[in-house]
Each structure stands twice: as structure tokens, then as C-alpha cells.
C-alpha positions in Angstrom: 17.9 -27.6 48.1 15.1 -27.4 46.3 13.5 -30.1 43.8 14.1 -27.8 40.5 17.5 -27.0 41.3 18.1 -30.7 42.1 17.0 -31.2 38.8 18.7 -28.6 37.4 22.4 -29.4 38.7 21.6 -32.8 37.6 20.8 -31.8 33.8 24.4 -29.8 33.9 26.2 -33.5 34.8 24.3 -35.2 32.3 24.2 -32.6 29.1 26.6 -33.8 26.0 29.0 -30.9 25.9 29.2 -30.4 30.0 33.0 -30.5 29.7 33.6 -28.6 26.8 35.8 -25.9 28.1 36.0 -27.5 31.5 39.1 -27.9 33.4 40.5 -30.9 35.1 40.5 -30.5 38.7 44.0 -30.3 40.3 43.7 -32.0 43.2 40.8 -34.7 43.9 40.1 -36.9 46.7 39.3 -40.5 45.2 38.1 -43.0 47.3 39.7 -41.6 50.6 43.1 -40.6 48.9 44.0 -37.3 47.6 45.7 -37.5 43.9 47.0 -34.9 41.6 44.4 -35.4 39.1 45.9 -32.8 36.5 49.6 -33.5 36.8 48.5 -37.1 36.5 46.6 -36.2 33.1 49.1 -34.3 31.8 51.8 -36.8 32.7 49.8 -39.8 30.5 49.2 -37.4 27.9 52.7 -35.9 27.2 53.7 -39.7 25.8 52.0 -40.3 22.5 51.1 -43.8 23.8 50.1 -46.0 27.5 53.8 -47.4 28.4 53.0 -51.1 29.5 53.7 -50.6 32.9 51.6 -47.6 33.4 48.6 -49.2 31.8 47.4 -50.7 34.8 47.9 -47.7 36.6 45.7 -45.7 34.3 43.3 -48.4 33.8 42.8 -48.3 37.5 42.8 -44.7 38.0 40.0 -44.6 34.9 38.6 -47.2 37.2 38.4 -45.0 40.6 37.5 -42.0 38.9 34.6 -43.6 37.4 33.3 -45.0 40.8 34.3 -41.4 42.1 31.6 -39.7 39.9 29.1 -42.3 40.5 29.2 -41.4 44.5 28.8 -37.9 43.7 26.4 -38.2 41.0 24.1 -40.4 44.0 24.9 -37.4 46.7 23.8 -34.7 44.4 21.1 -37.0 43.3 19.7 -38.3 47.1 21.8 -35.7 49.2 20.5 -33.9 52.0 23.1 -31.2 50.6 22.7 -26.9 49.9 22.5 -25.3 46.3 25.9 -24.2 47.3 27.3 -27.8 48.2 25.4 -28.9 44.9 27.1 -27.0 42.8 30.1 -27.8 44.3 29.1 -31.5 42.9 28.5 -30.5 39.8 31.7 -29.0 39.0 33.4 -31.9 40.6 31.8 -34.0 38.3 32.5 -32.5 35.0 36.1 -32.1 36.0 36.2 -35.6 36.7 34.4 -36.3 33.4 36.9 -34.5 31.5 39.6 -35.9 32.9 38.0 -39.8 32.2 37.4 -38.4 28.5 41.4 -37.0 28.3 42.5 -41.0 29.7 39.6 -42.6 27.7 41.2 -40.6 24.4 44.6 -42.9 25.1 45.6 -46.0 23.9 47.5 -45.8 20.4 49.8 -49.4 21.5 46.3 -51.3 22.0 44.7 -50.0 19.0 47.9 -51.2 16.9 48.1 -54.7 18.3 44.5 -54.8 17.5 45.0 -53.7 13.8 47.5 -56.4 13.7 45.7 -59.3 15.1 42.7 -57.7 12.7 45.1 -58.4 9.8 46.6 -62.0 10.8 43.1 -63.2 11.2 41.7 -61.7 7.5 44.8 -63.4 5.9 44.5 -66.4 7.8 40.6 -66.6 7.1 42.0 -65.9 3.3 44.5 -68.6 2.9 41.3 -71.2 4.4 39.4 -69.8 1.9 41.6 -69.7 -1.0 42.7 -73.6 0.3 38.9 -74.8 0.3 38.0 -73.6 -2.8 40.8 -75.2 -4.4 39.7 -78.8 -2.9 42.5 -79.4 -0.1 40.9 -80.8 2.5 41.4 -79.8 6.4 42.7 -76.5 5.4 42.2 -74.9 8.6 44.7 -77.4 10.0 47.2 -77.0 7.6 47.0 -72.8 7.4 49.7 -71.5 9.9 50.6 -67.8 9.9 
């Protein structure tokens, strides 16, 4: 492959909208194991939020599929590989990308446990306050939510 189309290829992986009307592949190999990458998705996605016990499994998979793309971006990148093989990449790629940004888009139960901790520590930085300025001394000792 030529320099240019290197180039090229590699301006498709990188450009903001790549995956804007891009599939996620059906079947990937990930780090020597084959996976049902759209079932997969679509499975995570049906639920509104990450069950506990499948949040390691998608963290992990998030996790592979990251390393995944970096492999292939370095092949396309360094590769003694054709246009055709190149291309190849590229698709691979923004599939995978797609299917990182439909996992990444998850995560409703960890955004609400953070809201709450948000609020416990604003009213428990409150009732410190509120103690202090009215003269009781070791407020933050006292202050238990």
C-alpha cells in the first residue's frame, strides 16, 4: 500500500463522525476469541440499565474491544498490509468504535448512585457549614448523615 492511502485509511478511523451510520460488526475475533459483538450490544442495550453482575462483563468487553482497535489501528498504521486488507481495517475499526460508543452510552445505575453520593456530600458540607457559622465547635465530628 501506498503512503497516501495509508494516510488516507487512517484519516477515515480517526474523523469525528466515522461511525455515524456505521454498523456494529456481527461477529469479531477479540484477542484470539470470536464473540458475537452485535447480539452482545443489543443484549446490554435492551435493559435500560448495567445489571450488577453483568457490569464486569461489559467493563471487560469495553476493555478488549479497546485493546482490539488499538492492534488494528498499529497494523493499518505499520502493516506490511494491501489497500484491500487496509480497508478491511478500517471498517473493522469503526465497527468496533461504534460498538465501544453503544456500551460507553450505558450506565444509568452508576450515574444514580453518583447523584446520590453528590447530594449526601452537599447536605453534609451544609449542616458543617450551617454548624460553624453558628459557633459549635468540631462540627464536622458531630454532623452524621
Amino acid at each position: 500500500m501506498k503512503e497516501y492511502e495509508r494516510k488516507g485509511l487512517l484519516e477515515r478511523v480517526e474523523r469525528e463522525g466515522a461511525t455515524v451510520g456505521a454498523s456494529i460488526p456481527e461477529e469479531i475475533t477479540v484477542q484470539g476469541q470470536d464473540i458475537d459483538l452485535r447480539e452482545f450490544v443489543f443484549e446490554i442495550k435492551r435493559r435500560d440499565t448495567v445489571p450488577r453482575g453483568e457490569h464486569d462483563r461489559v467493563e471487560q468487553a469495553k476493555t478488549n474491544l479497546r485493546r482490539e482497535r488499538l492492534q488494528r489501528k498499529q497494523r493499518l498504521e505499520e502493516g506490511d498490509i494491501s489497500h484491500e486488507e487496509g480497508e478491511r481495517l478500517v471498517e473493522s475499526i469503526i465497527g468496533i468504535d461504534r460498538a465501544l460508543n453503544a456500551l460507553e452510552s450505558l450506565g444509568g445505575t452508576n450515574l444514580e448512585a453518583e447523584e446520590k453520593a453528590k447530594e449526601a456530600a452537599d447536605q453534609k458540607r451544609w449542616m458543617s457549614f450551617l454548624q460553624k457559622a453558628l459557633g459549635k465547635k468540631d462540627a464536622s465530628k458531630r454532623s452524621r448523615l
